[in-house]
C-alpha positions as CSV (number, residue, x, y, z in Angstrom):
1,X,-45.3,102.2,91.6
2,X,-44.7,105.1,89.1
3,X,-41.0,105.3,87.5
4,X,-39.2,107.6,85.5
5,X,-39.3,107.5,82.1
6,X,-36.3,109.1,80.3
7,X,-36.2,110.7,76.5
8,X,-34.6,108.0,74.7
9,X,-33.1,110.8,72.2
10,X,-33.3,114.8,72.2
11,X,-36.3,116.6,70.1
12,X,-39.1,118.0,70.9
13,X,-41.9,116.5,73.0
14,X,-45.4,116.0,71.1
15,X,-48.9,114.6,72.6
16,X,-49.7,111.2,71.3
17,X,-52.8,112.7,69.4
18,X,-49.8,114.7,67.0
19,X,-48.2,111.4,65.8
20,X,-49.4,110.5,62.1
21,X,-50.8,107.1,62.6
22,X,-54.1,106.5,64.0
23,X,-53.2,103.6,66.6
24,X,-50.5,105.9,68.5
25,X,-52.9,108.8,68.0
26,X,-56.1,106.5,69.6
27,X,-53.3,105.4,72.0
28,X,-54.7,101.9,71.6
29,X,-51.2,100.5,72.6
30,X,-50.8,102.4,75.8
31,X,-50.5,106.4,76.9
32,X,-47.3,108.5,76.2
33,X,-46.2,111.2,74.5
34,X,-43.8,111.4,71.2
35,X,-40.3,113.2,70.1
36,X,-39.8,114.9,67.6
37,X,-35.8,114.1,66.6
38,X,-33.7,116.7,67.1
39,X,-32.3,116.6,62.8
40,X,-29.2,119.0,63.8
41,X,-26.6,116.7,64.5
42,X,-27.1,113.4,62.1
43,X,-27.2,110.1,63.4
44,X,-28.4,109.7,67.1
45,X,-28.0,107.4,69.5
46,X,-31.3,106.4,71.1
47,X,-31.4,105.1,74.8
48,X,-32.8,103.0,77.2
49,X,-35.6,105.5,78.8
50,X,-35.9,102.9,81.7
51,X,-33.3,99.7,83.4
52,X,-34.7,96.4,82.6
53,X,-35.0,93.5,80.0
54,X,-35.3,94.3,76.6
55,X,-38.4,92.4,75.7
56,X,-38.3,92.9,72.0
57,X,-35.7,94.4,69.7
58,X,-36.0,95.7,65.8
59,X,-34.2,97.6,64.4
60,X,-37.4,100.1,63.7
61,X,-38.7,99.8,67.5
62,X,-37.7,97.9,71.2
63,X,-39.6,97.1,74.5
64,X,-38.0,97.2,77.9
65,X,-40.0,96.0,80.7
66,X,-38.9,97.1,84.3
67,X,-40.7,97.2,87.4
68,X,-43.5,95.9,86.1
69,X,-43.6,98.5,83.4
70,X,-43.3,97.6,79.7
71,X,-42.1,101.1,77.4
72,X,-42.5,100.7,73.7
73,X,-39.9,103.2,71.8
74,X,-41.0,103.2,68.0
75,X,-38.5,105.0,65.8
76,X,-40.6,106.9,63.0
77,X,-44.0,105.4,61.7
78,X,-43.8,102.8,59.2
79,X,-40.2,102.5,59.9
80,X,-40.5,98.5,59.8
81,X,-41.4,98.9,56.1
82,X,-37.2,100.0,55.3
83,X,-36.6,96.3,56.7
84,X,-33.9,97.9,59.3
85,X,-31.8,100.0,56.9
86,X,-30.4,102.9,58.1
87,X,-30.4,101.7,61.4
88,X,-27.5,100.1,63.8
89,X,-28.4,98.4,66.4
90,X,-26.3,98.1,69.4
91,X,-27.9,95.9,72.3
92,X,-29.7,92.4,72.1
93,X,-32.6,91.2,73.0
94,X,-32.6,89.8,76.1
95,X,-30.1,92.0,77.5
96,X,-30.8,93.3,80.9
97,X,-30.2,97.0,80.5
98,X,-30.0,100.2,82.9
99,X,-31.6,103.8,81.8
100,X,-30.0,105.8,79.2
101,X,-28.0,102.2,77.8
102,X,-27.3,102.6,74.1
103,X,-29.9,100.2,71.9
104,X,-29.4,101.5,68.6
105,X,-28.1,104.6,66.1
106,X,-30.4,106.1,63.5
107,X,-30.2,109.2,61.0
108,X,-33.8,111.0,61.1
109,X,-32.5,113.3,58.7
110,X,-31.2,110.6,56.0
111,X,-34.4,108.4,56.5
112,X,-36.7,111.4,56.5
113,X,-35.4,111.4,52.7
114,X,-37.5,108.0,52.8
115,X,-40.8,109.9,53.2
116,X,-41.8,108.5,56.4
117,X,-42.7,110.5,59.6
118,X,-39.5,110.9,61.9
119,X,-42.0,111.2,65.1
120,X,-40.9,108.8,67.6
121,X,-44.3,107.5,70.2
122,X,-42.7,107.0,74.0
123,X,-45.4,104.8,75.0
124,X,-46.3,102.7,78.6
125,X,-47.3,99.3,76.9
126,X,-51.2,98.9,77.9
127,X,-51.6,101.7,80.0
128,X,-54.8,103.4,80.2
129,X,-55.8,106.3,77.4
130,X,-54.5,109.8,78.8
131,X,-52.7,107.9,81.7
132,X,-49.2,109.8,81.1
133,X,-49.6,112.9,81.9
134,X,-46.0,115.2,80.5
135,X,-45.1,118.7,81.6
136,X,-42.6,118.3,79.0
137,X,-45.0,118.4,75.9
138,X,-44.3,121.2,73.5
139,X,-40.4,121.5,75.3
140,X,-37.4,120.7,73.7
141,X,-35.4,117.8,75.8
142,X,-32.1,116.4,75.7
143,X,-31.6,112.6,75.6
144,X,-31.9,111.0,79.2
145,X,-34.4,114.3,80.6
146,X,-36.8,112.9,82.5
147,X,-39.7,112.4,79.6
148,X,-42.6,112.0,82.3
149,X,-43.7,109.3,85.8
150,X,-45.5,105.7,84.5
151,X,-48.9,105.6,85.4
């Protein structure tokens, strides 16, 4: 059963092969696509992009599995190396959340000062390589447009 997957924060929608780190590129964790933050409006609130548990929680990165579906939101690359500084976070883990639910705030144009990519992978936790398939790449979305259908 396909479900939609929402943008968890507005910017502008990237193929996985664009994001600077080889095992998002090589989607060897699953297929997706990636955002580009929207760096207009300082800190963003990132969203659930799908209702269900949240699986696991950082600061840097969360998990929700619904409907059988597990989507991995990473927040930049190498993010987990700032130890969760500069982000808030806002859920739990554990908590059983609906679509478009706040999980945490972060400022991609303070912790691009950091030197780390802002890219953010949207990925479907072990789906098959080239399995999402995005009309939206290359478009600018708002938080909570749909981002693209699971596998």
């Amino acid at each position: 059963m396909s479900i939609p997957v929402l943008a968890p924060l507005p910017g502008t929608v990237l193929a996985l092969a664009e994001v600077p780190d080889q095992v998002f590129a090589d989607q060897i964790v699953g297929s997706g696509v990636a955002l580009d933050p929207d760096r207009t409006r300082g800190p963003l609130m990132v969203t659930a992009p799908i209702a269900g548990k949240i699986l696991k929680l950082h600061p840097h990165a969360f998990v929700i599995l619904g409907h059988g579906v597990g989507i991995l939101v990473h927040l930049g690359i190498d993010t987990v190396k700032l130890k969760g500084e500069g982000f808030e976070l806002l859920a739990t883990e554990g908590d059983t959340v609906e679509a478009d639910t706040p999980i945490v705030t972060f400022d991609p144009t303070e912790l691009a000062t950091t030197g780390y990519s802002m890219i953010c992978p949207v990925v479907v936790m072990d789906s098959p390589k080239n399995s999402v398939h995005a009309d939206t790449i290359g478009t600018e979305v708002p938080a909570g447009a749909l981002l693209f259908d699971s596998p």
